[in-house]
ZADO-1210 file (C-alpha; in nm, 4 decimals, padded with zeros to 6 digits):
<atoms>
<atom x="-03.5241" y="-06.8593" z="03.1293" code="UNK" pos="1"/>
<atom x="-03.1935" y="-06.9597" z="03.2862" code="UNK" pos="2"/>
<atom x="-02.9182" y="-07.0439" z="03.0121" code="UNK" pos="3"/>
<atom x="-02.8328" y="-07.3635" z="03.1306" code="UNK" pos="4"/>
<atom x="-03.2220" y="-07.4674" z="03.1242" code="UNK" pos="5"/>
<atom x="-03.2082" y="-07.3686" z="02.7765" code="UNK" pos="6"/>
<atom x="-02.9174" y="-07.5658" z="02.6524" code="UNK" pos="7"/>
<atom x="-03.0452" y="-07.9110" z="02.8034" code="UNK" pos="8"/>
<atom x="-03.3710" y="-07.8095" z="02.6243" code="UNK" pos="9"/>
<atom x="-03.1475" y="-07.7956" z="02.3134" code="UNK" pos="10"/>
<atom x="-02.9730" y="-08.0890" z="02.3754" code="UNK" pos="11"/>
<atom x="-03.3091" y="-08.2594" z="02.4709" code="UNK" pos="12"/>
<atom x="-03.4833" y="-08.1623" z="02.1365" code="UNK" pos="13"/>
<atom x="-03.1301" y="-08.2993" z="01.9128" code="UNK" pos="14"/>
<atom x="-03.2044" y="-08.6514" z="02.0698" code="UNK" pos="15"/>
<atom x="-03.5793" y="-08.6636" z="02.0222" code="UNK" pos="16"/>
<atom x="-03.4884" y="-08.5982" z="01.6433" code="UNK" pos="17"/>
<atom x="-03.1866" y="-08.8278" z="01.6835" code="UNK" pos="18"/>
<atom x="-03.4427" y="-09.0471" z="01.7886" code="UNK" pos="19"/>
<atom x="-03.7666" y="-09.0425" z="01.6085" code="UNK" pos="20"/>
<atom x="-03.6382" y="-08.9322" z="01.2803" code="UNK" pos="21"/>
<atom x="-03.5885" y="-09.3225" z="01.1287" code="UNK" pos="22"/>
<atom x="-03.9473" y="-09.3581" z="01.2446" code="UNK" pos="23"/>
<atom x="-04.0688" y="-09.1000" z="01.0272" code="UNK" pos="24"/>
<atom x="-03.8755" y="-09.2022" z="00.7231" code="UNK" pos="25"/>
<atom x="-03.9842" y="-09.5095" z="00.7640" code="UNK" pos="26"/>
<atom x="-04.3361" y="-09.4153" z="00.8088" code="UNK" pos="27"/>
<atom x="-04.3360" y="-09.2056" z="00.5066" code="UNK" pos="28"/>
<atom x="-04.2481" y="-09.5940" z="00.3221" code="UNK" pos="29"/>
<atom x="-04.4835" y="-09.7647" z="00.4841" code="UNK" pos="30"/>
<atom x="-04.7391" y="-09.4761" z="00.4069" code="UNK" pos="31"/>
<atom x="-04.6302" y="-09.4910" z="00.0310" code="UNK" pos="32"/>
<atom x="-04.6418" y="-09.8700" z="00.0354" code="UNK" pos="33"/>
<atom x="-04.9836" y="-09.8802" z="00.1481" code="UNK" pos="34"/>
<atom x="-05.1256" y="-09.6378" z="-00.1150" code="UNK" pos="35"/>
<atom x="-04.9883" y="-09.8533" z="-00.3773" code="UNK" pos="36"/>
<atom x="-05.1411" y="-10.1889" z="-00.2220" code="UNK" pos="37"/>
<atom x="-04.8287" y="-10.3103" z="-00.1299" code="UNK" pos="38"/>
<atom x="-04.7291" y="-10.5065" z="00.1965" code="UNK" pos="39"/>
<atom x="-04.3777" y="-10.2296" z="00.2179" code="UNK" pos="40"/>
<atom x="-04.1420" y="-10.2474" z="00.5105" code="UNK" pos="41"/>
<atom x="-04.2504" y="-10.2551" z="00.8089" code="UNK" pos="42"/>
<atom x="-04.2077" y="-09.8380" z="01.0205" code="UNK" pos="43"/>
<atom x="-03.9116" y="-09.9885" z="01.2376" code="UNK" pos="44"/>
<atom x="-03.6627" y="-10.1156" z="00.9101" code="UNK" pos="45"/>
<atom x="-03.5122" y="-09.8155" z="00.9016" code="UNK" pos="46"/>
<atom x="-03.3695" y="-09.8670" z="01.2245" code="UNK" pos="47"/>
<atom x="-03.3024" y="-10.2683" z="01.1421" code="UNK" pos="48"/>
<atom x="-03.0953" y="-10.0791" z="00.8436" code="UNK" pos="49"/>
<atom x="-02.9044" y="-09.8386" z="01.0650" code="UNK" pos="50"/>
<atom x="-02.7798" y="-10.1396" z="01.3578" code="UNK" pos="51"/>
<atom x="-02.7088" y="-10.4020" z="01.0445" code="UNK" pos="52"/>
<atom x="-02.4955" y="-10.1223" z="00.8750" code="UNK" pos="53"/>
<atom x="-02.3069" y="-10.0619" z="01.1429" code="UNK" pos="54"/>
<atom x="-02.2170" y="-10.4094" z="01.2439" code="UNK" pos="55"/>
<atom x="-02.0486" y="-10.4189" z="00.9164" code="UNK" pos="56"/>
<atom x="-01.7033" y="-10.4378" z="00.7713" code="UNK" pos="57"/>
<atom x="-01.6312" y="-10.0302" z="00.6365" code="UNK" pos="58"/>
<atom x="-01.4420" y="-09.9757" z="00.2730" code="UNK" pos="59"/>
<atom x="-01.3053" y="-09.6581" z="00.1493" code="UNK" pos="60"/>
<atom x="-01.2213" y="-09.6062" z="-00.2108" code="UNK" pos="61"/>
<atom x="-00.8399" y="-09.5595" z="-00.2602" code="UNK" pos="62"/>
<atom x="-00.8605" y="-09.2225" z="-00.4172" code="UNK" pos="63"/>
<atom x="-01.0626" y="-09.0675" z="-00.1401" code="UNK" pos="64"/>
<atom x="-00.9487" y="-08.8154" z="00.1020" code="UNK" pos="65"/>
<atom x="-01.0414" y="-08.7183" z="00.4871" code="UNK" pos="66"/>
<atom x="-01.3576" y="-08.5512" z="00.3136" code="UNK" pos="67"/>
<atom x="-01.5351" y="-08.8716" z="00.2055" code="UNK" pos="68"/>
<atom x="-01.4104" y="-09.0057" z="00.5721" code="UNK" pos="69"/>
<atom x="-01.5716" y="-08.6862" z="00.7709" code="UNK" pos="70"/>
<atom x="-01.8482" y="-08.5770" z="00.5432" code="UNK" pos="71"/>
<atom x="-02.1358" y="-08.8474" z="00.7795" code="UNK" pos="72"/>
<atom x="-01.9979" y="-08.7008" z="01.0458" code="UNK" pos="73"/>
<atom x="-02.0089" y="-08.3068" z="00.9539" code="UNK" pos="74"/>
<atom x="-02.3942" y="-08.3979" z="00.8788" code="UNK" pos="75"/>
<atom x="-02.4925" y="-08.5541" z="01.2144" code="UNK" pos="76"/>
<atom x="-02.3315" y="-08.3024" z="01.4077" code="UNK" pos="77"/>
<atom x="-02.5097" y="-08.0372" z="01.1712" code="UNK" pos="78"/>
<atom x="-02.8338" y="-08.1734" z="01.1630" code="UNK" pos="79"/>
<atom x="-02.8316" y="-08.1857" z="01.5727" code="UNK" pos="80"/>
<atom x="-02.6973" y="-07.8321" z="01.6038" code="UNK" pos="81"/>
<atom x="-02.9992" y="-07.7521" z="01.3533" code="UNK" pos="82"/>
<atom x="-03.2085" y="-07.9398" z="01.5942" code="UNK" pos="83"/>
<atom x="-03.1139" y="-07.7854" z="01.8766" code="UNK" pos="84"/>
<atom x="-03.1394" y="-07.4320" z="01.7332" code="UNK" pos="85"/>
<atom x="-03.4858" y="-07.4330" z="01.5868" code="UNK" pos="86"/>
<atom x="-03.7956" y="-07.3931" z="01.8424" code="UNK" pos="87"/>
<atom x="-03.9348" y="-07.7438" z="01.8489" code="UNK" pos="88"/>
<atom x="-04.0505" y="-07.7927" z="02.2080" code="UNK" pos="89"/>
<atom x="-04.0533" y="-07.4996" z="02.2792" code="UNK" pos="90"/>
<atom x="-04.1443" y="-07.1169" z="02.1962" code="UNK" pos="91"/>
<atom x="-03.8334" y="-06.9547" z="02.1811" code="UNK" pos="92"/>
<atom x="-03.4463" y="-07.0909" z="02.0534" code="UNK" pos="93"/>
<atom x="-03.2624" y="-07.3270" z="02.3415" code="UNK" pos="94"/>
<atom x="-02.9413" y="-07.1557" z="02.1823" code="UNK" pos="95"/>
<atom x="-03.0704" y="-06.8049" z="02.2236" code="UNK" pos="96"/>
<atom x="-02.8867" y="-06.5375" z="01.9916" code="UNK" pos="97"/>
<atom x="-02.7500" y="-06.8364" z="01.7832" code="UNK" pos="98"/>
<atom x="-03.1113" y="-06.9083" z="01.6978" code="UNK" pos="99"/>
<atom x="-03.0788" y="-06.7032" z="01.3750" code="UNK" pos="100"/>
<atom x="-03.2649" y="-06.7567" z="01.0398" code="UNK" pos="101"/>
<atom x="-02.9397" y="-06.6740" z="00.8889" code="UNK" pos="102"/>
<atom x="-02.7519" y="-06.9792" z="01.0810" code="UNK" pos="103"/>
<atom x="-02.9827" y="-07.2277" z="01.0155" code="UNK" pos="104"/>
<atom x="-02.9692" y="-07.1346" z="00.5931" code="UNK" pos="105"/>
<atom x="-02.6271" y="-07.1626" z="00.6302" code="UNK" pos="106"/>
<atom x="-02.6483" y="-07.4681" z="00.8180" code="UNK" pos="107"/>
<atom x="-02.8676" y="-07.6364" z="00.5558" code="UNK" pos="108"/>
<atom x="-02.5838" y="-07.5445" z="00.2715" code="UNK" pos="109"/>
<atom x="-02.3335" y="-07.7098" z="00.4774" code="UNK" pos="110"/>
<atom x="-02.4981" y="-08.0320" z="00.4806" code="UNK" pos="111"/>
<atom x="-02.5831" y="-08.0225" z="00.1078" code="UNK" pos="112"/>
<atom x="-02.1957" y="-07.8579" z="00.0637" code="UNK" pos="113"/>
<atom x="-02.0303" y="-08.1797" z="00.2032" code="UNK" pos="114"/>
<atom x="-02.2870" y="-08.4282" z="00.0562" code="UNK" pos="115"/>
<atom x="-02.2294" y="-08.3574" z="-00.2644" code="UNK" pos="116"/>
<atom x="-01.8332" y="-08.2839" z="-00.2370" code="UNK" pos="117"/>
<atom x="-01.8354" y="-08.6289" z="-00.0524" code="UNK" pos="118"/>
<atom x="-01.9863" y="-08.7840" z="-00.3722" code="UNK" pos="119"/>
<atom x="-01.7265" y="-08.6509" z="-00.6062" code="UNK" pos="120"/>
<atom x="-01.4867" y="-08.6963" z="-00.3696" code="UNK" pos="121"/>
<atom x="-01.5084" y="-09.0987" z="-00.3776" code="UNK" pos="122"/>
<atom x="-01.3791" y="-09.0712" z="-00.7472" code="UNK" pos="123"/>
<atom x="-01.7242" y="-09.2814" z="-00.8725" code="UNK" pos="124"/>
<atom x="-01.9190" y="-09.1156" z="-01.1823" code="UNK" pos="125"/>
<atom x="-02.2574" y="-09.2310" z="-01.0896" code="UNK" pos="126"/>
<atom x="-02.1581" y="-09.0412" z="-00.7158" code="UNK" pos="127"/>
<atom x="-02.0454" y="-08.7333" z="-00.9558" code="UNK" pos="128"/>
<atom x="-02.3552" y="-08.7368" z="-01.1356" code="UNK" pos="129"/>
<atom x="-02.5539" y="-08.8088" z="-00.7769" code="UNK" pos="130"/>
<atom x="-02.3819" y="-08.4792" z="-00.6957" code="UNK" pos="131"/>
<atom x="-02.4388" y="-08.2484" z="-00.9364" code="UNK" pos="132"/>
<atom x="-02.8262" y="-08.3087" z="-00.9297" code="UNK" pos="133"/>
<atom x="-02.7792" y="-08.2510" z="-00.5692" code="UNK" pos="134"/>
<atom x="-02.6563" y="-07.9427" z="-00.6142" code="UNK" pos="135"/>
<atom x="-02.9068" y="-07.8444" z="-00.9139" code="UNK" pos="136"/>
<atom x="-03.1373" y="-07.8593" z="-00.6583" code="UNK" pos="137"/>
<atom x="-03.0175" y="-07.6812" z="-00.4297" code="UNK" pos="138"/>
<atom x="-02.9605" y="-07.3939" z="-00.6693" code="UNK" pos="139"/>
<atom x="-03.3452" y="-07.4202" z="-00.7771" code="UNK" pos="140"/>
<atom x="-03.4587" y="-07.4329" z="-00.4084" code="UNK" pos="141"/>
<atom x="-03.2423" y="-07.2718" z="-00.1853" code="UNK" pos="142"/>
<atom x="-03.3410" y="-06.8917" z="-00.3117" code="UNK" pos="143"/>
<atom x="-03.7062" y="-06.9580" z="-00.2472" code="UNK" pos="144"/>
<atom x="-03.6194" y="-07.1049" z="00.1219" code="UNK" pos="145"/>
<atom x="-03.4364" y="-06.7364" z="00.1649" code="UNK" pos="146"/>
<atom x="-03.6855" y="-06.5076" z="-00.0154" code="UNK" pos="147"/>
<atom x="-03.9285" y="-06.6473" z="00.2341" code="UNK" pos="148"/>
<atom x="-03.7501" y="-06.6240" z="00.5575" code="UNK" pos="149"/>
<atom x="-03.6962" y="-06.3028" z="00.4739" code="UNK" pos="150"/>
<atom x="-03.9837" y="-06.2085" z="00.4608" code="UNK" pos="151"/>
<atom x="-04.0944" y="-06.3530" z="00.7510" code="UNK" pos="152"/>
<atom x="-03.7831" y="-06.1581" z="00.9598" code="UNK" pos="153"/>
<atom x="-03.9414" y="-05.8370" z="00.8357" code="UNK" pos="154"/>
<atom x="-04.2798" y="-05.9186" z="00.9335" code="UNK" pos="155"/>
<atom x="-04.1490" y="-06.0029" z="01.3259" code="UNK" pos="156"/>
<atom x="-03.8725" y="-05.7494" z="01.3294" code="UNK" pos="157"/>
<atom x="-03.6108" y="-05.9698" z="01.3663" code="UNK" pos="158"/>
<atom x="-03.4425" y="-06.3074" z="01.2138" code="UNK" pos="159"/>
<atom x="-03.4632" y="-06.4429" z="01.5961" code="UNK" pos="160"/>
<atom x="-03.6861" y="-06.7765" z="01.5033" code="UNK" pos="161"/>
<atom x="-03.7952" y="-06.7573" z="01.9110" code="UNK" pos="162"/>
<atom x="-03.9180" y="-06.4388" z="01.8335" code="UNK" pos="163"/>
<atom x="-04.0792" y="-06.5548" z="01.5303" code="UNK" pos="164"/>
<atom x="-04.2751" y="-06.8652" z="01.6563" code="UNK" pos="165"/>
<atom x="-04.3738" y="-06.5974" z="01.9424" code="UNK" pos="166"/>
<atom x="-04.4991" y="-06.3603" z="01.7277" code="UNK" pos="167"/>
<atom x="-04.6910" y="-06.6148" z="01.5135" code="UNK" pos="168"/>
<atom x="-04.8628" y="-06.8271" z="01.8144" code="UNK" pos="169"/>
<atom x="-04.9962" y="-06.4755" z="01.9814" code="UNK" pos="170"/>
<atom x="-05.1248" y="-06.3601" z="01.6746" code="UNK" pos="171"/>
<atom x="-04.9146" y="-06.1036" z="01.6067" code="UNK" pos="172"/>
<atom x="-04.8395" y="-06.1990" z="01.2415" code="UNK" pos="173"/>
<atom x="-05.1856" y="-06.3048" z="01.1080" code="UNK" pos="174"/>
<atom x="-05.2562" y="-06.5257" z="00.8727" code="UNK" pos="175"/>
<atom x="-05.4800" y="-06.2971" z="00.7351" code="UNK" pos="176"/>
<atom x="-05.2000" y="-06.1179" z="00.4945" code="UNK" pos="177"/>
<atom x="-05.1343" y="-06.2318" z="00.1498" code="UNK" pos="178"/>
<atom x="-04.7502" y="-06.2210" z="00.2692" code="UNK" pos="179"/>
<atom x="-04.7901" y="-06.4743" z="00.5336" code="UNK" pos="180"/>
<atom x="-05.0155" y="-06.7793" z="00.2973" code="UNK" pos="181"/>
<atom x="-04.8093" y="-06.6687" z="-00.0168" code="UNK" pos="182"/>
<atom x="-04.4760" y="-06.7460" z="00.1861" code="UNK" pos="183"/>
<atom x="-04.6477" y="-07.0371" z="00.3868" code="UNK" pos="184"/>
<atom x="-04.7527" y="-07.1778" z="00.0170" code="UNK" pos="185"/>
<atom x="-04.3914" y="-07.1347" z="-00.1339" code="UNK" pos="186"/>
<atom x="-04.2050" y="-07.2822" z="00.1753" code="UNK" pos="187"/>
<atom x="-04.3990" y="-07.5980" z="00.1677" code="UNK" pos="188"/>
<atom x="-04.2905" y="-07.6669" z="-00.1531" code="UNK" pos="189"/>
<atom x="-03.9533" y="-07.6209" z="-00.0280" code="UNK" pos="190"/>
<atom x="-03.9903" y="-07.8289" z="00.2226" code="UNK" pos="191"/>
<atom x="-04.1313" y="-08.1299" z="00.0378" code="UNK" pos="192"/>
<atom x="-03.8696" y="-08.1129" z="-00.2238" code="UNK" pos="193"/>
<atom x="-03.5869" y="-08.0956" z="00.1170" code="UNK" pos="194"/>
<atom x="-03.7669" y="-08.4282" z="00.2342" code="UNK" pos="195"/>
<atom x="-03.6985" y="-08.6197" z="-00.1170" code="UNK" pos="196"/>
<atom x="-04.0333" y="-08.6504" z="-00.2601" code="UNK" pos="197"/>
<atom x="-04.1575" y="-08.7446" z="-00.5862" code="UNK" pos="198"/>
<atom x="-04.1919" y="-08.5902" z="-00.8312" code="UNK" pos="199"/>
<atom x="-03.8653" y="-08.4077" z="-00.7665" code="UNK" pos="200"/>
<atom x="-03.6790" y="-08.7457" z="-00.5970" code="UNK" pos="201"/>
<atom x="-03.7708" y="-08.9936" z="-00.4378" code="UNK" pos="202"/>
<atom x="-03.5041" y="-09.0587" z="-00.0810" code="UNK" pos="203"/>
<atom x="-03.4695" y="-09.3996" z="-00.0034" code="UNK" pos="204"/>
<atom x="-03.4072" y="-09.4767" z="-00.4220" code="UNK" pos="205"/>
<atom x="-03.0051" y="-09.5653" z="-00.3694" code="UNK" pos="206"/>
<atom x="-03.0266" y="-09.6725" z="-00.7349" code="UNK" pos="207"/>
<atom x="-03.1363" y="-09.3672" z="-00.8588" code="UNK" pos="208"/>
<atom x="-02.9444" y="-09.0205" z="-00.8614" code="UNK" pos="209"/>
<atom x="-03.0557" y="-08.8580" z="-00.6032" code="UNK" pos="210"/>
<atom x="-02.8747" y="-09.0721" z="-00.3783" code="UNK" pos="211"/>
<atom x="-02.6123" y="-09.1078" z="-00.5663" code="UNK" pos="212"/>
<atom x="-02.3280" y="-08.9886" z="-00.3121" code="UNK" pos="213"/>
<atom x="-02.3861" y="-09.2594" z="-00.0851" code="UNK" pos="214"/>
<atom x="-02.2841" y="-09.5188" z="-00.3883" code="UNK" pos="215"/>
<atom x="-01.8944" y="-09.5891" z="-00.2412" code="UNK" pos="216"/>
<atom x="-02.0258" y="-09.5497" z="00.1042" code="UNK" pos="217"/>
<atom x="-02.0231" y="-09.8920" z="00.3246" code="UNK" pos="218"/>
<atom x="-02.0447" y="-09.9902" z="00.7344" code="UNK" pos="219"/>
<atom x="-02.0873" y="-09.7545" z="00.9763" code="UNK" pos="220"/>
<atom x="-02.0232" y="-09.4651" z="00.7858" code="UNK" pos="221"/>
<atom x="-02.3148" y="-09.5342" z="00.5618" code="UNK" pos="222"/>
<atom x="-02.5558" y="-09.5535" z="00.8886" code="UNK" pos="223"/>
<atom x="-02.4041" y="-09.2354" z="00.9999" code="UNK" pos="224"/>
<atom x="-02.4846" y="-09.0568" z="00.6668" code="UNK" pos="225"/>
<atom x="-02.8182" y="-09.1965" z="00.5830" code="UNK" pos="226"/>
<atom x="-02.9070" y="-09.1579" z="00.9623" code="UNK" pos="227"/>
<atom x="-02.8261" y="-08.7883" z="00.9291" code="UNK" pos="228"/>
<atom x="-03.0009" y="-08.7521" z="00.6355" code="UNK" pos="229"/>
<atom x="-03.3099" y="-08.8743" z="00.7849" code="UNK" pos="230"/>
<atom x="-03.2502" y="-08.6395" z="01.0251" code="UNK" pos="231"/>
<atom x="-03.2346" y="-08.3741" z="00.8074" code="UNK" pos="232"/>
<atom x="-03.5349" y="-08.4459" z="00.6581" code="UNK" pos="233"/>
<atom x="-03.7491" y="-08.4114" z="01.0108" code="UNK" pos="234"/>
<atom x="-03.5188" y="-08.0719" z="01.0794" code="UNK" pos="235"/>
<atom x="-03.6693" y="-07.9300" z="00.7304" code="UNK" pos="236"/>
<atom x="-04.0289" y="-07.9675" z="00.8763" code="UNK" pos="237"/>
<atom x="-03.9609" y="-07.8631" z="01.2049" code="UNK" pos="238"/>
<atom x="-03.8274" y="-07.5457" z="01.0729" code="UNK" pos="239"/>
<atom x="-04.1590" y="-07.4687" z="00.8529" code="UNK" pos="240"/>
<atom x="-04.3710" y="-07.6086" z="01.1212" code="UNK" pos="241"/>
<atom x="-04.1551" y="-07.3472" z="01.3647" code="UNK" pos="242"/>
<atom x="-04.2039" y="-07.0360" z="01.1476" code="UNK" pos="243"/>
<atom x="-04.5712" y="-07.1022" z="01.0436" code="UNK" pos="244"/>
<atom x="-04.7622" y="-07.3493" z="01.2618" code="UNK" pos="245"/>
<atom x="-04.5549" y="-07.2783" z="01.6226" code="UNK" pos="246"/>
<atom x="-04.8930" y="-07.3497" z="01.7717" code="UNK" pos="247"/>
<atom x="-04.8544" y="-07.6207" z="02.0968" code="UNK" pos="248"/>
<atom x="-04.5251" y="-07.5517" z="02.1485" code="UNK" pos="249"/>
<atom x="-04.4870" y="-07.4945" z="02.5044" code="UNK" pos="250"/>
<atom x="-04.4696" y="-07.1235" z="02.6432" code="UNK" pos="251"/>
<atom x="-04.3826" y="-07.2038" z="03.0187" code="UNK" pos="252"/>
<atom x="-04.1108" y="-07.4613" z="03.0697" code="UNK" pos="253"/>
<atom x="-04.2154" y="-07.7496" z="03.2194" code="UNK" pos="254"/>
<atom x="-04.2225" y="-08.1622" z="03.2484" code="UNK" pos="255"/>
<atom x="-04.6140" y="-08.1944" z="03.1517" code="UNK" pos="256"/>
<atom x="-04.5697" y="-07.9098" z="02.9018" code="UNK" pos="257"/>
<atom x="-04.2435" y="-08.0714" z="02.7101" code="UNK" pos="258"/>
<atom x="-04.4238" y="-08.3728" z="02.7295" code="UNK" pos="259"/>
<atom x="-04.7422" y="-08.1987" z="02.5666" code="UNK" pos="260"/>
<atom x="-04.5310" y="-08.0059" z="02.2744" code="UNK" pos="261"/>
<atom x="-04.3388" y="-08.3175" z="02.2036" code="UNK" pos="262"/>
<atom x="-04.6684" y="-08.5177" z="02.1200" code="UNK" pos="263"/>
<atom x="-04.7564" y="-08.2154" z="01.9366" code="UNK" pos="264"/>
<atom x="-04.4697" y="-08.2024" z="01.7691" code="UNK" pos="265"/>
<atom x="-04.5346" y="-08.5470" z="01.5880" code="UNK" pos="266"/>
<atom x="-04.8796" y="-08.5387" z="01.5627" code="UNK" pos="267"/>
<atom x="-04.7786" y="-08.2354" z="01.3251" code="UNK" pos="268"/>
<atom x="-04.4931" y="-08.4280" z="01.1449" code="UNK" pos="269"/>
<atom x="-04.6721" y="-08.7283" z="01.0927" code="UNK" pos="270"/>
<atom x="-04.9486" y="-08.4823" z="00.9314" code="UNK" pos="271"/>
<atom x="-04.6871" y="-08.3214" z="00.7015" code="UNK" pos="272"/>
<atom x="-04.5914" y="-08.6899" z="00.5628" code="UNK" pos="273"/>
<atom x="-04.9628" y="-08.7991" z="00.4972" code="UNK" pos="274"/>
<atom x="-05.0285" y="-08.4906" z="00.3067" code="UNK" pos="275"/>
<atom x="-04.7096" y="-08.5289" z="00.1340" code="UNK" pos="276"/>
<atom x="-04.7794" y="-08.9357" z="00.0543" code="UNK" pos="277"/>
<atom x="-05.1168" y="-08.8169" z="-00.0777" code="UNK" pos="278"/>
<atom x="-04.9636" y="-08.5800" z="-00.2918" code="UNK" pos="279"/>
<atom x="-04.6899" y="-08.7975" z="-00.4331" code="UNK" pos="280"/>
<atom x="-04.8938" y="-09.0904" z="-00.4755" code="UNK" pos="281"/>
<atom x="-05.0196" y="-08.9334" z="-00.8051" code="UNK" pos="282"/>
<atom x="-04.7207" y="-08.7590" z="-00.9279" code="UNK" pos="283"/>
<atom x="-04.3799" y="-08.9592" z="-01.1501" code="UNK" pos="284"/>
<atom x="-04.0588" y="-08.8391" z="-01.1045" code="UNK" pos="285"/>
<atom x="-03.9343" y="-08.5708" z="-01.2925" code="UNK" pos="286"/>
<atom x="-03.6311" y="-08.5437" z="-01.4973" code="UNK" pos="287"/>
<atom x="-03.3971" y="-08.2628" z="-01.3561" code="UNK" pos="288"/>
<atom x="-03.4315" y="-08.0196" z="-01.6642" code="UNK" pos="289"/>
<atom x="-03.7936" y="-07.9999" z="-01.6070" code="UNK" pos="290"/>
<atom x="-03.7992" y="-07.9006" z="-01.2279" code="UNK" pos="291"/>
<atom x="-03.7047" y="-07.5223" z="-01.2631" code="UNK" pos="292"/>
<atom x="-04.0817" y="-07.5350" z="-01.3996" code="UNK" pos="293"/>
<atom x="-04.1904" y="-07.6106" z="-01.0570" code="UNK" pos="294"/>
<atom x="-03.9549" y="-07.4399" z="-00.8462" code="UNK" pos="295"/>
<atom x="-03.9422" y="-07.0889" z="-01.0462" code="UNK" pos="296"/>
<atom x="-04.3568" y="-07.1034" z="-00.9392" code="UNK" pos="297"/>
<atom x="-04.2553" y="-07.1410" z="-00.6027" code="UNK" pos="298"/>
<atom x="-04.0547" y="-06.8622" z="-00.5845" code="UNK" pos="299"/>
<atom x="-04.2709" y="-06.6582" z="-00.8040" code="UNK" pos="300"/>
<atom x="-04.5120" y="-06.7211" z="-00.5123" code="UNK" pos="301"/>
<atom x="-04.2540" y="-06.6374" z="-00.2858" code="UNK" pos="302"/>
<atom x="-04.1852" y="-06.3131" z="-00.5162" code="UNK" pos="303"/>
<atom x="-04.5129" y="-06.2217" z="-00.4997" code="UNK" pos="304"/>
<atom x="-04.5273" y="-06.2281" z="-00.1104" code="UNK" pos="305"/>
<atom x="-04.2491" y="-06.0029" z="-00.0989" code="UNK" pos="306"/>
<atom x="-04.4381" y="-05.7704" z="-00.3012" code="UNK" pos="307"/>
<atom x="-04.7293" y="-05.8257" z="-00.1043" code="UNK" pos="308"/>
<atom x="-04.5051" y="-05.6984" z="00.1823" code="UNK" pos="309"/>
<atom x="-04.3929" y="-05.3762" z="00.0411" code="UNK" pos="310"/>
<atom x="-04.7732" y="-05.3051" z="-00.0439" code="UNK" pos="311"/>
<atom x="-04.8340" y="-05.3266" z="00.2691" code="UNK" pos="312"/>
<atom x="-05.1320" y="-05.5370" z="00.1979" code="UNK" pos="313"/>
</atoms>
């Protein structure tokens, strides 16, 4: 497929997430509100949020520095370059070698780097303390997200996620190994605890912690960030749904077959957050000392499909 083809499928798939990923966030609340018998906000406030916000007059705390000023825009333009890496619409990366498992981890820990520095940046202790949980977390989930894709790379041959989603949607890598559903299993749980759900946090909570960085944030730069993060959120799925359910993702590039893998596409997102409003409707939120308890079974399971692996089983 010709290069250029390729990047305006890139750039296409960064503004359909640009695009629908306020819709899915605020889904996900509606979804929640209904399971509690509550009326909730309606699945369009999120983007009532984003155009009020950025109508608004913007203030900066004094002490701050040109990382609290950059930090919402470092995570938009990460989150779209994460968008337009990953195989969404198609079987195979619109960046081509750039489509690396190792780029898009990397990728991920830039987003959570300059979130959290942004939060201690603004000189606020309840954005410190935002911050450091933030980073907890990402100590307690990030080596499971790499045991994984590891894994996975092994099992194709190659950290190429084209070549990956290829591999999976002919068959190639069955499902049918322990290594496959043991990784599958442990990267879920990654992937709900990247989309903020109870137990582990809960996203749109600005008066909890987990949110905490956004505290000193105000005006357009607080649509940017929260915009990005919602963002980031529907990048997390579409990188599990990539590596283990490629399947309607279109093979031959075309109008009807976009078209086709983009309704696919949400159809499978909008599965991921009933499951996950299902599952969170019976769970509380747990205090941050007790989530290693969680996250050390997750990548025990991982663990255990890496041994799996070796075994050749």
């Amino acid at each position: 497929m010709a290069g250029n083809n390729l990047l305006l499928i890139g750039l296409v798939q960064a503004l359909f997430v640009l695009v629908v990923a306020p819709l899915f966030t605020g889904f996900s609340r509606t979804l929640r509100a209904k399971l509690h018998s509550r009326k909730g906000p309606g699945i369009l406030q999120n983007y009532r949020d984003i155009f009020k916000l950025i109508k608004r007059q913007e203030v900066v705390p004094a002490q701050a520095s040109w990382v609290f000023r950059f930090t919402p825009y470092i995570v938009m333009a990460t989150t779209l370059l994460m968008a337009m890496i990953i195989p969404i619409l198609i079987l195979q990366s619109p960046l081509g070698m750039a489509g690396d498992l190792i780029a898009v981890v990397y990728l991920f820990a830039v987003v959570r780097f300059f979130f959290a520095l942004a939060g201690l940046d603004s000189g606020s202790g309840f954005a410190g303390i935002g911050a450091s949980r933030e980073m907890a977390l990402a100590v307690l989930v990030e080596p499971t997200i790499i045991l994984v894709l590891f894994v996975v790379a092994l099992l194709a041959g190659s950290t190429d996620l084209g070549t990956i989603s290829q591999k999976v949607a002919a068959g190639e890598i069955s499902y049918y190994s322990p290594a496959v559903w043991l990784g599958m299993a442990a990267f879920a749980v990654t992937t709900f605890i990247e989309t903020g759900k109870l137990p582990f946090d809960l996203a749109e909570a600005e008066q909890e912690i987990q949110e905490g960085p956004l505290t000193e944030y105000s005006g357009r730069s607080l649509a940017i960030l929260k915009w990005g993060l919602y963002m980031k959120q529907v990048v997390a799925i579409a990188l599990f749904l990539a590596v283990f359910f490629p399947f309607g993702s279109a093979a031959v590039v075309s109008t009807s077959s976009l078209l086709v893998s983009g309704a696919t596409f949400l159809l499978k997102v909008a599965g991921f957050y009933v499951i996950a409003a299902l599952l969170e409707n019976g769970m509380a939120r747990l205090l941050l000392f007790k989530t290693p308890a969680v996250t050390w079974v997750a990548f025990g399971i991982a663990l255990l499909s890496f041994v799996f692996y070796l075994a050749n089983v």
